[in-house]
Residue, then its C-alpha position, 0 to 999 in steps of 0.5 A: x747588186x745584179x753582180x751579187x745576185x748572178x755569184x749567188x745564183x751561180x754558188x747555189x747552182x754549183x752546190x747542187x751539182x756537188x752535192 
């Protein structure tokens, strides 16, 4: 669940910097 939650976190924060 936590190793989820960080990928999720980490997918998002990623998306933001591509966008």
């Amino acid at each position: 669940a936590v190793k989820s939650g960080l990928l999720k976190i980490l997918s998002k924060m990623g998306i933001s910097l591509l966008s």
